[in-house]
Structures are given as C-alpha cells and as structure tokens.
N, C-alpha and C positions, 0 to 999 in steps of 0.2 A: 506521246513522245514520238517526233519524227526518225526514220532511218539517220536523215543529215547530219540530226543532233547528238546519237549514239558512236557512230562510225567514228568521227572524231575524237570523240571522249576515251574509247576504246585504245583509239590508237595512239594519245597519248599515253594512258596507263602499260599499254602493251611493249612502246619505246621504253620508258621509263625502268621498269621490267628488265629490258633487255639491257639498258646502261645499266645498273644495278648490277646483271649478271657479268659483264666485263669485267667489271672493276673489283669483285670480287673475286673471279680468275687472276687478276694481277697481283692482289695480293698473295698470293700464295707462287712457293719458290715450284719451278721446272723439276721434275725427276730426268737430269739427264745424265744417260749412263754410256763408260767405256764400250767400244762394240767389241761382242761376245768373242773371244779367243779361242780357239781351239783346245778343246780340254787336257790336249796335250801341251798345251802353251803355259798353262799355269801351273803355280808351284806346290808343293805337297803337301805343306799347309791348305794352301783353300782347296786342293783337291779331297784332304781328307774332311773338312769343314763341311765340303757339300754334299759329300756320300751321308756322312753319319744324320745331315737337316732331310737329304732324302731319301734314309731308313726311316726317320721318324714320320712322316706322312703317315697319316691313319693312324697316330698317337691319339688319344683321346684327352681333351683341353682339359686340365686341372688346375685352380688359380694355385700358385706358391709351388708348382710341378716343377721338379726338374730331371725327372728320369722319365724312362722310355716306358713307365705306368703312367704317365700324364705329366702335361707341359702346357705351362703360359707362355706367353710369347719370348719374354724374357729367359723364363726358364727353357727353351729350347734355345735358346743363345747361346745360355751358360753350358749346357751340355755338349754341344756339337765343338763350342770352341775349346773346352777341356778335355776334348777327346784329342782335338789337335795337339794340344801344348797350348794354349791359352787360357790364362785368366782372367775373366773380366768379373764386373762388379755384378750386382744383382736384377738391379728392377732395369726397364728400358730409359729412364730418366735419369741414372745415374751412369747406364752404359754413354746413353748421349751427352752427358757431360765431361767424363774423363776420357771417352777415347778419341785418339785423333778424326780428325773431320778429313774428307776426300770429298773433292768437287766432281768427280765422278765415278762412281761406283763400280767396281769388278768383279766376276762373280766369288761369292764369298765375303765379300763387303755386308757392313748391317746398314739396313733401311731403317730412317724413325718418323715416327710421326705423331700429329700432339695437336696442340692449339695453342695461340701463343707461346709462348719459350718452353712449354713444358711437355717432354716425349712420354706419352702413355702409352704409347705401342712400335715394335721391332720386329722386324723382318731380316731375315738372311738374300741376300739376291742372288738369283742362280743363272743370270745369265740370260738373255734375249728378253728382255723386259716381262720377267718374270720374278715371284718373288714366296720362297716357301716361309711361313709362318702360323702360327697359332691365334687361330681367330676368335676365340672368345666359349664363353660358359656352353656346353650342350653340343660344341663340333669338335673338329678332327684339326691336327693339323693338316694342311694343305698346301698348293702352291699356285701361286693366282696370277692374274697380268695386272701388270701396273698403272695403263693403258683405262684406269676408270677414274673417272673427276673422284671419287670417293678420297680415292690413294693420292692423286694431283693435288688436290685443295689442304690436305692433310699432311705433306709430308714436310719435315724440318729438317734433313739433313742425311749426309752418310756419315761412314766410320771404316776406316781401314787399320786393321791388327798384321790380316798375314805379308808376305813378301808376296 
C-alpha cells in the first residue's frame, strides 16, 4: 500500500472524528455561571450553605449518606441546605425536578448532571467555576473546576433555593 493511498484515508477518518466531536460538544448545554461576588455580597443563607459543603470536604462517600459520617452527592445537598433552613427532596433527580431552575448559577446554587432528562449527580457551586461535591463509592468529598468536558458534556442544569 502506497503512502498516497493511506494519508488520505486517514485524513478522512481523522475529519470525520473531529465533526463527530463538534456536534457532540453542541449537544450538551454551557456551564454558564454568575461572576463570583464577594463573599461579603451574598446572603446568609448561601453563606451558611457553603461553610457547612466546605466543612464537609474530606467526608467520606457513602451511598444513602447524609451526615457528616458519609455523604452521596445528594446527601450532602440535603445536609448543607438543612443546616440553612432548607428543605429539599432526596436523590439528585428529584432535587432537579422540583426545584427552581436558574440560568445562571451563584455560589451556593446546586449544579446537576445526567444523561438525557435524568440528573444522577449534584453538586453545590462555590464560586469561580468551582464546584464542591461527592464523587462516588471509595472518595471524599471534594471541590473540583468545572472547567473539564467531563462536567461540560454532562451537565443539565442549575437550581436556585437561597435569596
């Protein structure tokens, strides 16, 4: 087989490839969020919202967790926002259906993400394109950038409770 004949073939498959990855990025919505406010600027609600999500950091991930012995994503929801005065629902697919949606997130707002219509995973956003949450069986929680195609291709919306 000649180079001539390779090089071409390639470089169609390699185009191809890369339309593929476009149109794939279009599907999936923008993480675009409020710019970060001065932590004096926000209200006492999501200031206590984000203390209590970042005392939890280095919690240890436990499915159906919702205290500070172990937390799913969900369940560090539910605790950080009942520490405020908030009550929300349970799983992150239930929090994404009943609470209000915001087109741009503040910190203290919930981040969700899923595959088609349905949110298997929640995040609290803490500001500068960052986002504390419970990552799954064997880790901690943590607080990550958002800033990775992982969270971009994935994400289905926000939610806004506090003032």
């Amino acid at each position: 087989m000649s180079f001539n004949v390779v090089l071409p073939r390639a470089c169609r498959r390699l185009g191809a490839l890369l339309a593929l990855f476009l149109l794939a990025g279009c599907a999936s919505k923008e993480i675009t969020t409020a710019p970060t406010p001065n932590m004096a600027g926000i209200s006492m609600e999501r200031a206590l919202i984000l203390s209590h999500a970042q005392q939890a950091i280095g919690t240890p991930y436990r499915f159906g967790g919702n205290t500070p012995k172990g937390l799913d994503c969900s369940g560090l929801v539910e605790m950080t926002y009942r520490a405020a005065g908030f009550k929300v629902p349970r799983t992150a697919d239930q929090q994404y259906r009943a609470l209000p949606g915001t087109p741009q997130p503040r910190p203290g707002d919930l981040l969700f993400f899923g595959s088609g219509a349905k949110a298997t995973h929640v995040g609290i956003y803490r500001g500068n394109r960052q986002m504390i949450h419970a990552p799954g069986s064997g880790r901690q929680v943590v607080s990550v950038p958002l800033d990775i195609d992982y969270w971009e291709s994935r994400y289905l919306g926000a939610a806004s409770l506090a003032p």
